[in-house]
C-alpha positions in Angstrom: 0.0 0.0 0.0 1.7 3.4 -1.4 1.3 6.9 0.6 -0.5 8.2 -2.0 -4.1 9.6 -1.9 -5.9 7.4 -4.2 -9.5 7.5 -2.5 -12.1 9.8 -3.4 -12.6 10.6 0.3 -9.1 11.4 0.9 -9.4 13.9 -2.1 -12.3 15.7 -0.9 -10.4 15.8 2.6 -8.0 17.5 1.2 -9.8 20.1 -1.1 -12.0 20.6 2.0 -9.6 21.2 4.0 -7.8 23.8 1.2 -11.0 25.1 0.8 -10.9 26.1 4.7 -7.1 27.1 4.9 -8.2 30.0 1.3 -11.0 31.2 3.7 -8.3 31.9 6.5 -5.5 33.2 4.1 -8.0 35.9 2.5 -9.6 37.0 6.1 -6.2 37.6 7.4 -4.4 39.0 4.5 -8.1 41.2 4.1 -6.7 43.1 7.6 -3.1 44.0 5.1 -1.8 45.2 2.2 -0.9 41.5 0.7 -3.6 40.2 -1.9 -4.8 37.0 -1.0 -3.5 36.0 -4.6 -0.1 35.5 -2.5 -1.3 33.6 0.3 -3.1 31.3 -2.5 0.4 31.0 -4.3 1.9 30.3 -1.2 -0.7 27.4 -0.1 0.1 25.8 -3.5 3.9 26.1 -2.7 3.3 24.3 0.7 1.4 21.7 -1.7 4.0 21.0 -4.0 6.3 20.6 -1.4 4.3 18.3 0.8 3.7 16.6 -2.3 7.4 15.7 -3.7 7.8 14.4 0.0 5.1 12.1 0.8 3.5 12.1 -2.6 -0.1 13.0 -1.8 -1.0 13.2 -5.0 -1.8 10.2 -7.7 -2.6 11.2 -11.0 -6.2 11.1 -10.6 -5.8 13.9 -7.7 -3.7 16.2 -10.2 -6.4 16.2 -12.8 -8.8 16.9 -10.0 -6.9 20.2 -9.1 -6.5 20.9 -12.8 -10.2 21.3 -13.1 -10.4 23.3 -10.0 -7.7 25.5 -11.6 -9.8 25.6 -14.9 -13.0 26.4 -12.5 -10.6 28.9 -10.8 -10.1 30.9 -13.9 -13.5 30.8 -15.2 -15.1 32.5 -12.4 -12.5 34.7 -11.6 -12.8 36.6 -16.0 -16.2 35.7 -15.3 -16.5 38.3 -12.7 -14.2 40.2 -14.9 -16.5 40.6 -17.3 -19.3 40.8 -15.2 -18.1 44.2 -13.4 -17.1 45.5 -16.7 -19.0 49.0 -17.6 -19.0 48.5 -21.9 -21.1 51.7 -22.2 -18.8 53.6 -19.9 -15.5 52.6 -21.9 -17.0 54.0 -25.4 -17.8 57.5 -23.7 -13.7 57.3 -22.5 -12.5 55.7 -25.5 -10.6 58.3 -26.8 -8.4 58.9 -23.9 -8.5 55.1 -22.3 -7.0 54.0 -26.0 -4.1 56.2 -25.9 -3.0 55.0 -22.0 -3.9 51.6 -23.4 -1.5 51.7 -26.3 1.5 53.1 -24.2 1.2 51.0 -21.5 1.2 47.7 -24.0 4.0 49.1 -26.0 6.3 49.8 -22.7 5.4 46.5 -21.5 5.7 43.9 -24.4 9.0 45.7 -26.4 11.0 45.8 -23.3 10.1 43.1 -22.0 11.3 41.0 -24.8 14.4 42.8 -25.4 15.1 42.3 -21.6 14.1 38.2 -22.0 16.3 37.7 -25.7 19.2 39.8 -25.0 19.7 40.7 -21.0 18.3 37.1 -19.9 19.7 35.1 -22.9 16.2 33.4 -23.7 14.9 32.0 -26.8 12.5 33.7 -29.2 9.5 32.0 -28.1 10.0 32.2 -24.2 10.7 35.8 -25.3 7.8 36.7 -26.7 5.2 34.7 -24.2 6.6 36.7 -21.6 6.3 39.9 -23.6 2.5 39.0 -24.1 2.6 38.0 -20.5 3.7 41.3 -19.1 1.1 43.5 -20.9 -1.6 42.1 -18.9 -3.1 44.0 -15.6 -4.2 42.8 -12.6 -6.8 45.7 -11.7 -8.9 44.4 -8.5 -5.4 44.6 -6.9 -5.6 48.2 -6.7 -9.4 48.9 -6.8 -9.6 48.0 -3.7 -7.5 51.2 -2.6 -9.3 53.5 -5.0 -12.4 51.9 -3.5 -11.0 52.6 0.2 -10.5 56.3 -0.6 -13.5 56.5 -2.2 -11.6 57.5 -5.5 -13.4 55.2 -8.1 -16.3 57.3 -9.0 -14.1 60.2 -9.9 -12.8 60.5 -13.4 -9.5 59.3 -12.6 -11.2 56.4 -11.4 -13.0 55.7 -14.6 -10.7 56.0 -16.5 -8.1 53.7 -14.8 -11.0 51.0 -15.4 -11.8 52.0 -19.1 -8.2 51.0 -18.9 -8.0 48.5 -17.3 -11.0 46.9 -19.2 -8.8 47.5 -22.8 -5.8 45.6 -21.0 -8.1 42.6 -19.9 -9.4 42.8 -23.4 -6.0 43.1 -25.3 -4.2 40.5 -22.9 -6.5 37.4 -24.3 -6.9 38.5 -27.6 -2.5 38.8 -27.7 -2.8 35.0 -26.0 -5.1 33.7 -28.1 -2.9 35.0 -31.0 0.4 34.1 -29.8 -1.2 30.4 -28.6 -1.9 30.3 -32.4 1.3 31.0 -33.9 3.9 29.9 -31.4 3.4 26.1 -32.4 4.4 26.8 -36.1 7.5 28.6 -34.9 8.8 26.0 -32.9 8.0 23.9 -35.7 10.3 26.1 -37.8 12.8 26.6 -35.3 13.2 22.6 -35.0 13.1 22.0 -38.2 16.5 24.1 -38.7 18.1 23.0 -36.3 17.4 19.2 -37.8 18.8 20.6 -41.0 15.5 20.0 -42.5 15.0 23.4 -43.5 12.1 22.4 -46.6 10.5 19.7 -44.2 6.9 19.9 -45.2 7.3 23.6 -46.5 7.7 25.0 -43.3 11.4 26.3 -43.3 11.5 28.1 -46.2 10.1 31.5 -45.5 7.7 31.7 -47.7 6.3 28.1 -46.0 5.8 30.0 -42.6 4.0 32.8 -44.0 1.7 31.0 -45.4 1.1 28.7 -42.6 0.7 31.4 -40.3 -1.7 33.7 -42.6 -3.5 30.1 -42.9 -3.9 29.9 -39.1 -4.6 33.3 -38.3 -7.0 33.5 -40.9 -8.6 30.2 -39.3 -8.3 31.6 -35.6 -10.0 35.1 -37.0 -12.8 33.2 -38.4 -13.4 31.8 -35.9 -13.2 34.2 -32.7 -15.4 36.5 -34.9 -18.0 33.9 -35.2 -17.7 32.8 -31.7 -17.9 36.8 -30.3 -21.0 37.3 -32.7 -22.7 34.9 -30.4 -21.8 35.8 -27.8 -23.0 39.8 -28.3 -26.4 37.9 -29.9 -26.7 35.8 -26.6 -26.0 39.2 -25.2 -28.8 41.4 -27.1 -31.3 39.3 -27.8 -31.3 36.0 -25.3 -29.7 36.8 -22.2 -32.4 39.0 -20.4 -35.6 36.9 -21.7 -33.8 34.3 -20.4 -32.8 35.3 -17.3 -36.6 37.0 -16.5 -38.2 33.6 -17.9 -36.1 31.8 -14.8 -36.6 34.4 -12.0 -40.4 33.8 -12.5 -40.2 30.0 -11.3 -36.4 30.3 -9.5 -35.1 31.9 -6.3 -32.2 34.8 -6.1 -29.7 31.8 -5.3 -31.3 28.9 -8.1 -30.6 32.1 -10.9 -27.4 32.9 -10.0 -26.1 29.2 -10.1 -27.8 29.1 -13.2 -26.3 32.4 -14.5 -22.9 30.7 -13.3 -23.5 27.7 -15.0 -24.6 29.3 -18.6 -21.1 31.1 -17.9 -19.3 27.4 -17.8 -20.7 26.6 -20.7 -19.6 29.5 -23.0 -16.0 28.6 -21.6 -16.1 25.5 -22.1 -16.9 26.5 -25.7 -14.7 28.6 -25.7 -12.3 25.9 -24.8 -13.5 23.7 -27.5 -12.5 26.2 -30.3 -9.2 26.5 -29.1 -9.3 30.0 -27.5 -8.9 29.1 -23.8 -11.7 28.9 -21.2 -10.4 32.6 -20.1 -11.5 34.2 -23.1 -15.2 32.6 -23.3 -15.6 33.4 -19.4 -14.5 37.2 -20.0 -17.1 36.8 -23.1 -20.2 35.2 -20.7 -19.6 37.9 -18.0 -19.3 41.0 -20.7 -22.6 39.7 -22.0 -24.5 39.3 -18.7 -22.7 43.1 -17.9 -25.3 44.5 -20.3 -28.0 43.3 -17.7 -28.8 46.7 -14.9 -29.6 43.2 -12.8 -25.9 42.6 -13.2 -24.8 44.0 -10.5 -27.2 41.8 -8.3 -25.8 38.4 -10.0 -22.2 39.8 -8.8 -23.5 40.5 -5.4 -25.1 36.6 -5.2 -22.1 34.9 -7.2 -19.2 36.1 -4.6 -20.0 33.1 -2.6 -19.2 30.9 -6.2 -16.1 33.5 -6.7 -14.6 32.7 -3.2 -15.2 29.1 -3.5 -13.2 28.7 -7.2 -10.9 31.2 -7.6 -8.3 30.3 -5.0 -7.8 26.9 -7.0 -6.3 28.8 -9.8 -3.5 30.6 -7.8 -3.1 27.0 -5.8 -2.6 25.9 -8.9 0.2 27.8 -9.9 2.4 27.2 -6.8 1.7 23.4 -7.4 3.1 23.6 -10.6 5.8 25.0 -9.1 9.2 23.2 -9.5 10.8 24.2 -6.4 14.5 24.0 -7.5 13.8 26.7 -10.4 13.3 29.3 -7.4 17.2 29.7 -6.9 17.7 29.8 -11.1 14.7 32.4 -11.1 15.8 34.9 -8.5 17.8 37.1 -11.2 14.9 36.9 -14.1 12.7 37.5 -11.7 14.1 40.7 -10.6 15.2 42.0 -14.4 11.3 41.2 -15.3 9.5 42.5 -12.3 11.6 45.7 -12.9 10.1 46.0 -16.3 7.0 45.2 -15.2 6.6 48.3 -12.9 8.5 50.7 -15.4 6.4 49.4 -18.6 3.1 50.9 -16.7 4.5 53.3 -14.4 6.1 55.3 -17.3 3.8 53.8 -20.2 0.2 54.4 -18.9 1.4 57.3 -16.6 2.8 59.8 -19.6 -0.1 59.1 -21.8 -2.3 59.9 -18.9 -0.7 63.8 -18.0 -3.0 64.9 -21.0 -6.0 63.8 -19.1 -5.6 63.7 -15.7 -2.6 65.7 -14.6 0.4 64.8 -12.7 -1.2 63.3 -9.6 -3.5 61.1 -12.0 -1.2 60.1 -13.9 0.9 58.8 -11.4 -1.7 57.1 -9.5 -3.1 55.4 -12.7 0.7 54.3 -13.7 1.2 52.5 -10.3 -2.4 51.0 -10.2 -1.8 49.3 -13.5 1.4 47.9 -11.9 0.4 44.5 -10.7 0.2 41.4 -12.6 -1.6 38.3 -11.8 -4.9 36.1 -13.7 -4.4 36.9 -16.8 -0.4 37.1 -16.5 -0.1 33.6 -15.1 -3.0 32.2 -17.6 -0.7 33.1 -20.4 2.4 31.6 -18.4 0.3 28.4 -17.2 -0.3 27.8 -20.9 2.6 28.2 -21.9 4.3 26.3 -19.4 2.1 23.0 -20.7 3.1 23.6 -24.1 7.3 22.6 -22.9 10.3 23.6 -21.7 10.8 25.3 -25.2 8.2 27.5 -24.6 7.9 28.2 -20.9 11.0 26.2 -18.7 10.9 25.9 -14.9 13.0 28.7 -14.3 10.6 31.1 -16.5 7.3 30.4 -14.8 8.5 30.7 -11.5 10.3 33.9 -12.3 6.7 35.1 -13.4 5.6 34.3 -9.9 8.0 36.1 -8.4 7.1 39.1 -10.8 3.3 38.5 -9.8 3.8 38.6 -6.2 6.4 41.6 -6.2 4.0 43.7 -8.3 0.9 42.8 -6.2 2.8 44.1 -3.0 4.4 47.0 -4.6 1.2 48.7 -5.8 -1.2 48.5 -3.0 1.2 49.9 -0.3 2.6 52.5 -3.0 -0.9 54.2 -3.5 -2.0 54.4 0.1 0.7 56.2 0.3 0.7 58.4 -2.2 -3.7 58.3 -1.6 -3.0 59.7 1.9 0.0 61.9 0.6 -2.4 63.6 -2.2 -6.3 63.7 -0.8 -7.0 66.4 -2.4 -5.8 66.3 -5.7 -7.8 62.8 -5.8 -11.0 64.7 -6.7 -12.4 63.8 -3.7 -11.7 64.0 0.0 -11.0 61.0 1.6 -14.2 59.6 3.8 -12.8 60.5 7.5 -12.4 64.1 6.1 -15.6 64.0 4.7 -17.2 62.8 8.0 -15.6 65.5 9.6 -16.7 68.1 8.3 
């Protein structure tokens, strides 16, 4: 008889007991400036480790927690989308496009020229993590904004007409790059085999039509899947919803709001865009709903329950000897990391906002975390030759180091500048 948990009721005693330690880690880490996302990571870590000593885990357990993580990720872009404000975006396009743009550019460029030539990586590594590092984590900071009752005020908005773009541009780069990075390692291996004509893909013209091929494929086919999802969004989801509030209580319609949410994922999934991108999708159409906001209120409970799997996920994926390896990479990426939004959504937003705005929307775009580490986790499962040991847990580094940095950077600077906010903070409010 082996150590390892093969019953279904040693399984469940662990997720329950998981379940139970996530509760703990987020009520504590609630009283600090440290996002639960760490405490997550770190449970996952503790996983791992406990793990590769006693071997908890048979294979049967691992695909368990990968479908946690999957659930993970759904309702965390599903809530995403869900608190997303469409109609608000289009009134700020103008000036949320032009923070966007910078703050892409001064991630991604850098970033790449930091990984090929600073870091020594290859091409592909190079440009996952570009991709990877022009994603925000948002709800990181809101929660200050939200603390100093900042988010109504136009700085406010426009940080999440921002933000929005990012969360927008971030899957629609990964679903790209997912798309093409398979045909370049292709290419790559096929030169270094000296087989430079093998099956047409080494000569140039080979790859360019391979990749116009597959993007042309991939655009057909996210274009057919987002024109569902904005007829679901028009025309189904509030009959829909109304028909089942009739017959269903507040709690019966949110589960089966979450569920219809699944389900578009899971298509998603199917057409090979990730279940990220067809959550984001389900929770952008149900946004349209003014009842939206009561589905958010109802689905925390869901949103507690899931999410922590994904971040416990990524510390059990964790190989804990690429932690030593990763300390320098880490450093050299988080480093870009801050500067790519401090300096690339910051200067674009002096024309709107002013100094003080700009610097508070530059450090709130700072941290990086769900959609950063969906783009690493995926890569990670394509190889070594796309994302090695060393790589992903650099990324975690840069996650955690980013998530810290930003939410004890603007209480500072929140309490440093109240009144250039827009708004006085609530005890000054109160007072007078």
């Amino acid at each position: 008889m082996t150590n390892a948990v093969q019953s279904t009721s040693s399984l469940i005693l662990l997720i329950g007991l998981l379940i139970a330690a996530a509760v703990a880690v987020r009520a504590f880490l609630d009283r600090t400036y440290v996002p639960a996302l760490v405490g997550f990571i770190g449970l996952g870590i503790l996983l791992r480790l406990a793990d590769d000593r006693f071997d908890l885990l048979s294979e049967d357990g691992h695909a368990a927690f990968d479908i946690l993580a999957e659930l993970g990720i759904v309702a965390l872009l599903f809530r995403v989308g869900l608190e997303s404000d469409i109609a608000g975006l289009r009134r700020q396009l103008g000036s949320a496009s032009l923070v966007w743009l910078g703050n892409i550019l001064l991630s991604a460029v850098p970033g790449y020229f930091v990984m090929s030539w600073l870091l020594g990586y290859d091409q592909i590594p190079s440009l996952i993590a570009a991709v990877a590092l022009t994603a925000t984590s948002i709800g990181v900071s809101v929660g200050m904004w939200q603390q100093h009752d900042a988010l109504g005020t136009p700085k406010g908005q426009l940080l999440t007409d921002v933000a929005e773009l990012d969360d927008l541009s971030g899957l629609a780069l990964m679903v790209m790059l997912f798309a093409i990075v398979p045909i370049l390692h292709e290419t790559v291996a096929g030169a270094e085999g000296n087989r430079p004509g093998a099956n047409g893909h080494g000569s140039g013209g080979g790859i360019w039509s391979q990749l116009l091929s597959t993007g042309g494929i991939l655009l057909a086919k996210f274009l057919g899947f987002g024109a569902l999802c904005v007829a679901f969004a028009r025309h189904l989801e509030k009959p829909m919803t109304r028909a089942f509030e009739g017959y269903a209580t507040r709690s019966e319609t949110i589960v089966f709001v979450a569920g219809i949410g699944i389900a578009i994922a899971g298509v998603s999934a199917w057409l090979g865009f990730s279940a990220a991108v067809g959550a984001l999708f389900a929770g952008l159409a149900f946004s349209r709903d003014p009842d939206a906001v009561k589905f958010d209120t109802g689905f925390t409970g869901l949103y507690h329950l899931f999410t922590p799997f994904f971040f416990i996920g990524i510390g059990l994926s964790l190989e804990p000897a690429a932690f030593a390896s990763a300390l320098g990479a880490g450093a050299a990426l988080a480093a870009v990391a801050v500067a790519g939004k401090v300096v690339g959504a910051g200067l674009p937003a002096l024309v709107a906002t002013g100094a003080t705005g700009a610097a508070l929307i530059g450090v709130s775009m700072v941290p990086r975390a769900e959609i950063t580490m969906i783009i690493m986790e995926r890569g990670q499962r394509l190889g070594d030759w796309a994302v090695p040991d060393d790589l992903y847990a650099a990324f975690v580094l840069v996650s955690a180091i980013t998530c810290l940095v930003a939410p004890v950077s603007l209480e500072v600077m929140f309490r440093r500048w109240p009144a250039q906010i827009g708004r006085a903070r609530k005890s000054e409010k109160k007072a007078e």
